[in-house]
N, C-alpha and C positions, 0 to 999 in steps of 0.2 A: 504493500500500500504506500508505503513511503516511498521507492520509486518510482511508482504511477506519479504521484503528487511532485515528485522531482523531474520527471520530464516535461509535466506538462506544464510547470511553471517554464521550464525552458525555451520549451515552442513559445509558449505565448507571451511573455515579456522582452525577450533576445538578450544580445550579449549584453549589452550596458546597463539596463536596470535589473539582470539576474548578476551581475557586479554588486548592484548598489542593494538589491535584497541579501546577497551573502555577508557583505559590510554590516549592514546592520543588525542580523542574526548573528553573525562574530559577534559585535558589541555586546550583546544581549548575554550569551554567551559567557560573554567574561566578567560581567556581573552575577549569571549565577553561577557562577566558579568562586567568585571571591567572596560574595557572600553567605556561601556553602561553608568553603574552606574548610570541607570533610566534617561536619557539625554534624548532617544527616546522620551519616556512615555510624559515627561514634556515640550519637546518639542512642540509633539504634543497637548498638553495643551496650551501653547503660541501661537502658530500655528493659531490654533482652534480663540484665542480669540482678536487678533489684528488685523489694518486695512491692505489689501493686501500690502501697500507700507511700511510697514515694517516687513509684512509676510515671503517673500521672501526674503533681505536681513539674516535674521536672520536663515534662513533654510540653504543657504548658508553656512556662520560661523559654524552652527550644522553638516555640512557633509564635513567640513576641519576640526574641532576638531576630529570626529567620524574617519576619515583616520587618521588620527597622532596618537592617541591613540590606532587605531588597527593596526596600522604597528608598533607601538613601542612594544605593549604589544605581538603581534607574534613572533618579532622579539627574544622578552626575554625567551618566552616561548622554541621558538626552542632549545637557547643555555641551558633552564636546560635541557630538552630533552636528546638533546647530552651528556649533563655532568654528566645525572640522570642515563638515562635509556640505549638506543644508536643509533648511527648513522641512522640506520633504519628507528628508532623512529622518529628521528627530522628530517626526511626526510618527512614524514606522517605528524607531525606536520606540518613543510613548508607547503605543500600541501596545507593542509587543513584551515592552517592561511589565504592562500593567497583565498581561498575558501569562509571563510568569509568576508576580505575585500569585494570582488564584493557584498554581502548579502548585506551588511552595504549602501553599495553606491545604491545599484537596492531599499533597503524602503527607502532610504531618495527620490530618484527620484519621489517614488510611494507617497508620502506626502500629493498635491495638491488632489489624486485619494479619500485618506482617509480622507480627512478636506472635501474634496464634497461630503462625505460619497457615493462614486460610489462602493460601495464593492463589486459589482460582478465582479470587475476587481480584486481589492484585492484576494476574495476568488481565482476567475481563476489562480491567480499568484502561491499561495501557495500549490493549487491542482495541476497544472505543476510542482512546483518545487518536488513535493512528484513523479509523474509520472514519470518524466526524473531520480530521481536517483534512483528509485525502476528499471525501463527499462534497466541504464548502470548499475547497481546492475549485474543482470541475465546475461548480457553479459559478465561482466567480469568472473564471474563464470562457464559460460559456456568454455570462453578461458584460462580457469585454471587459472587467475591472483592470485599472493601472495597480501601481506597485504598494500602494500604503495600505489598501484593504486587507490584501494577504498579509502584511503583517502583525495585520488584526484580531486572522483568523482564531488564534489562542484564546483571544477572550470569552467568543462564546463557547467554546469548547473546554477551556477551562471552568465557565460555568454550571457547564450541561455535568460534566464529572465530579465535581465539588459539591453540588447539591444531592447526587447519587451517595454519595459517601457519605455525607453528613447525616441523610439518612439513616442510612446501614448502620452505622456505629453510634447512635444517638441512646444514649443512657451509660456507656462504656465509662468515659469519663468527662469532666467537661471541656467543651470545644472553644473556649474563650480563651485569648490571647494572654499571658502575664508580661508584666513591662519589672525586671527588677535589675538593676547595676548591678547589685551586690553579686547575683545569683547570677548572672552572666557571667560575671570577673571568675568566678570561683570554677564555671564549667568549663571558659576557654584556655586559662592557663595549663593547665595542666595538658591540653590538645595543642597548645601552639606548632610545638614538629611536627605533628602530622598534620596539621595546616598547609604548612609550608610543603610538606609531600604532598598534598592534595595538590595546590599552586600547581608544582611543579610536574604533574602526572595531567595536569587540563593541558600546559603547554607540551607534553609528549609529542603527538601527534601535530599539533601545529607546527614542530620547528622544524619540520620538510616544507612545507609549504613557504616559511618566510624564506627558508636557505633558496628555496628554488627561485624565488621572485628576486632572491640579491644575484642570486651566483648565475642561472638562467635563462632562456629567452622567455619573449613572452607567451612563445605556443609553446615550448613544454613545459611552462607555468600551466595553460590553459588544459594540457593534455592531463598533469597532476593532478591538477583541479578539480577535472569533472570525475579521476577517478575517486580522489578523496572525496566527492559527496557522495559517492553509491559505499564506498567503506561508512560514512560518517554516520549512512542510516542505518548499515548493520551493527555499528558497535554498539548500541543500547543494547544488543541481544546476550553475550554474554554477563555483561553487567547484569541484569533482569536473571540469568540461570542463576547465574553464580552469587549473586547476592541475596536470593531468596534464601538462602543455607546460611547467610551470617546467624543471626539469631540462635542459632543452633551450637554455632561456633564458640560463640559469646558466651554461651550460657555452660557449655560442657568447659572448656579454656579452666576456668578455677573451681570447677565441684565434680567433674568427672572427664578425665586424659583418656582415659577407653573409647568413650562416647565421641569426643575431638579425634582420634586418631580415626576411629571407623567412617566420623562423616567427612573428614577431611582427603580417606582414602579412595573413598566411593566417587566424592564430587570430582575429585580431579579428573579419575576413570572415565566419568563422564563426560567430563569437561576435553578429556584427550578425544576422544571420540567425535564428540558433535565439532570442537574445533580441526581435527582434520578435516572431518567432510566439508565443514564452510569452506575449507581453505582449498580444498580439490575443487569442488563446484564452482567456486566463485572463478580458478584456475578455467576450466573447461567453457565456464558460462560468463567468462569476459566478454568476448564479442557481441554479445546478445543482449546484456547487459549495457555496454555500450552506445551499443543500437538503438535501446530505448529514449535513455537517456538522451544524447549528446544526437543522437543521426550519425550521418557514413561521414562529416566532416571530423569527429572527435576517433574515428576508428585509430587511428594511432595509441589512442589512452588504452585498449586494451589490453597489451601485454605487458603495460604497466600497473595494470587491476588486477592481473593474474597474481603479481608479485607482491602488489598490496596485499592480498589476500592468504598470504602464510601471515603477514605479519594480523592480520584478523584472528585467524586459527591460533595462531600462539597466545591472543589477548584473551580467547576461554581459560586456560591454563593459567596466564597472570594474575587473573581475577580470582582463581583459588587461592593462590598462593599466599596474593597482598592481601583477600580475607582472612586469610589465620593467621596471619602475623598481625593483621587486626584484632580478632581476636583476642588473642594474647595480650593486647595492649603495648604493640611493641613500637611503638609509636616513632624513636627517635632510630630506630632500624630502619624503616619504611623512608624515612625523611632521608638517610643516608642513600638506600638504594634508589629511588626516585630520581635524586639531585644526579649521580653516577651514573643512572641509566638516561637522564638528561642530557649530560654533557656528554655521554661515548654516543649518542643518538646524533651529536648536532657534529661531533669530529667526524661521525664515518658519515657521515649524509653530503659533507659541504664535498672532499674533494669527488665523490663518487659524480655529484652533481655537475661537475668539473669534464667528466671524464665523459657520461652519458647522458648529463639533464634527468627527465624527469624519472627513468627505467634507474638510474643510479640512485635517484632517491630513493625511488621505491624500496629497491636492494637493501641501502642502508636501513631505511626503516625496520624492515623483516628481520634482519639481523640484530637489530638492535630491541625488539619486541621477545624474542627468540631470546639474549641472553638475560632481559629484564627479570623474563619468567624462571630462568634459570638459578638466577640469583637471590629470587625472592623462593623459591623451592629450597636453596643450602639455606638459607638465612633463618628457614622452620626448622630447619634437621638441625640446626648447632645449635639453637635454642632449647629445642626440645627432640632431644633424639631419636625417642621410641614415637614422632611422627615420619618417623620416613614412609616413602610411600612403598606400593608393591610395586615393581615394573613390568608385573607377569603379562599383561594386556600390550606393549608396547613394541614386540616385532609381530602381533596379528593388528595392532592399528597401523604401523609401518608399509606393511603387503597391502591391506586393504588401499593405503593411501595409492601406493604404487600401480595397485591395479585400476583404480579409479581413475589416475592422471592414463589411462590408456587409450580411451577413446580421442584423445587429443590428435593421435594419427589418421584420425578416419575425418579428411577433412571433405569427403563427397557427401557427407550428410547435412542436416541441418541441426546447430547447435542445440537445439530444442532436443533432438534425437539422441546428440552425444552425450547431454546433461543427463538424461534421462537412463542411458545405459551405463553411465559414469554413478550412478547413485545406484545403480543393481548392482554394479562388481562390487564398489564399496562394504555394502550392505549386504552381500554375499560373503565378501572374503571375511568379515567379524565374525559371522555366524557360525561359521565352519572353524573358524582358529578359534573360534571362544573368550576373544577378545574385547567381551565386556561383563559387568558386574553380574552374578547370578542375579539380583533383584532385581536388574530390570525386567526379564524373565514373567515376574510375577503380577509385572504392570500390565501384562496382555492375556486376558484370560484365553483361556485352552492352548496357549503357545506352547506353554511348557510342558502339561501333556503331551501335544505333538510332537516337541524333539524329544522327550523322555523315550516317547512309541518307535522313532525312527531312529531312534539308538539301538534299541532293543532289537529292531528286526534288520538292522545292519550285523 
């Protein structure tokens, strides 16, 4: 859905005002980054792991900081807008600031939904919220709307979700805001390094993009570009897997290391799993991709989308990792490797970008996503040793991957086709290697009967 809504703002606005709508979605962007500043994340850690009568209280406090911080930080962002860019602009900002507020407020509401790990409400929430602005996407397009309406669109969308949840959770605890200094001061000091790892994990991903606008031309800026917005809608999707299991994390971290070890073993399994196949697919289903997106004039950005696209698959994997070392509370770890995986992200990115533009960025990125996850994987193990993981699953995810990247030869089909038998072999080769957790098994009724029966009569 979010690439439908990303191509068609493309056709219908053109290059210069899908510039001036990306500019100000950036902006936006970096205000709810910094007034985030991993408050959610950690919040949700506290949340997770104290008794209800000072559960709530303290969620409270969390969504009158989280307003004050996002009305201030809009508010600043508007006036560079205006002073930077123009009126237009900080009109679209406005918009779209005020579009985040209601986000902010509708997951703090939704809190209680995610510490009872009820996630089919979560995921429904985030599947409407992609639905309703892909839906007034097409409308406004259809009624020829210019560029400031779309930046609007959050707000009644932000509406329509916020009053669905306020619903939902109404008696849980109360939904009113607290305003207290004291009780702010006391929650963010102790988070400040992982602040600044927050900071510093929103700029990851961007500091390809700015190396390639210094170091590069301006098409394969543009070629980048259009690949990092079809990446930039699938990264919410790891986050969303991997972060439904914090709470779990949180909670097991200091009352039970058995509980943390098994669900931190299972998630990543998982997590290795569903991030190879994005990373194969997205591999095979560049061009098509592309296609959509951008038309036959961006077809160069594809085998720079192919390559973005390990570095996607690796970011399932880092989002386990940097949750248990959340978890744990390991806060000024996270700030170390963040900063480290920042600065080895922005030295292998500049000269690659030197050598091939936007495919060398890409490289550098994947590479640098690749050892992020790496090091935030040792950084659990020397903390806590009896988390290391199992690696039994990881030369049957290997083969699958291997046989998946195969259809890539068979270039007399149509990618629709390759994709399609590219997710059979995949999804063949696990099956047969046994390459993933028995429970999932148990998610499909009569599955496991069936391979239990086709054991037996092998």
């Amino acid at each position: 859905m979010g690439v439908l809504a990303v191509s068609l703002l493309f056709r219908h606005l053109g290059v210069v005002a899908i510039g001036q709508y990306t500019t100000a979605l950036s902006l936006v962007a970096i205000v709810a980054a910094v007034s985030d500043l991993g408050m959610t994340a950690v919040g949700v850690r506290e949340l997770s792991r104290r008794p209800p009568e000072e559960r709530w209280p303290l969620a409270r406090q969390l969504l009158g900081l989280r307003i004050t911080m996002t009305s201030f930080g809009g508010a600043v962002i508007v006036v560079v807008a205006w002073l930077v860019y123009s009126p237009t602009l900080a009109a679209g900002v406005a918009l779209a600031s005020v579009g985040l507020l209601l986000q902010v407020t509708q997951e703090n509401f939704a809190l209680p939904l995610l510490i009872g790990l009820r996630l089919g409400w979560i995921a429904a929430f985030e599947t409407s919220r992609l639905l309703l602005t892909t839906l007034l996407t097409i409308v406004l397009v259809i009624a020829g709307a210019t560029l400031v309406p779309f930046l609007g669109i959050s707000i009644p969308v932000g509406i329509a979700i916020l009053v669905v949840t306020a619903v939902l959770v109404r008696g849980t605890h109360s939904l009113k805001p607290a305003f207290s200094f004291t009780s702010w001061r006391a929650f963010i000091r102790p988070m400040l390094p992982y602040s600044a790892a927050a900071a510093a994990a929103m700029l990851y991903f961007r500091i390809s993009i700015l190396l390639v606008s210094v170091l590069g031309s301006a098409r394969e800026l543009g070629y980048f570009g259009a690949s990092f917005r079809i990446i930039e809608v699938l990264v919410v999707v790891p986050g969303l897997l991997v972060g439904s299991a914090l709470p779990i994390f949180a909670h097991a971290a200091g009352r039970d290391p058995d509980r943390l070890g098994y669900g931190l073993g299972r998630v990543f399994e998982v997590a290795l799993i569903v991030g190879s196949w994005v990373a194969v697919s997205t591999a095979v289903g560049a061009p098509l991709a592309i296609a959509i997106v951008g038309g036959p004039k961006f077809a160069p950005a594809a085998p720079v989308l192919a390559v973005q696209g390990i570095a996607l698959g690796a970011l399932f994997v880092s989002q386990v990792w940097a949750n248990g070392l959340l978890g744990l509370g390991a806060y000024r770890v996270i700030l170390m490797i963040n900063l480290g995986g920042l600065a080895f992200a922005a030295a292998l990115v500049a000269p690659l970008v030197l050598v091939d533009g936007a495919q060398g960025a890409a490289i550098g990125t994947a590479i640098g996503e690749i050892a992020l996850a790496t090091a935030q994987c040792l950084a659990v193990i020397h903390r806590r040793p009896q988390l290391r993981p199992s690696l039994r699953i990881v030369p049957g995810v290997a083969l699958a991957a291997a046989l998946g990247l195969a259809p890539l030869a068979l270039t007399g089909i149509p990618v629709f086709a390759r994709l399609l038998i590219s997710t059979v072999l995949f999804g063949a080769a696990v099956l047969v290697t046994r390459a993933y957790p028995p429970e999932l098994i148990e998610l499909v009724p009569g599955l496991r009967r069936r391979i239990r029966f086709a054991g037996l009569k092998g």
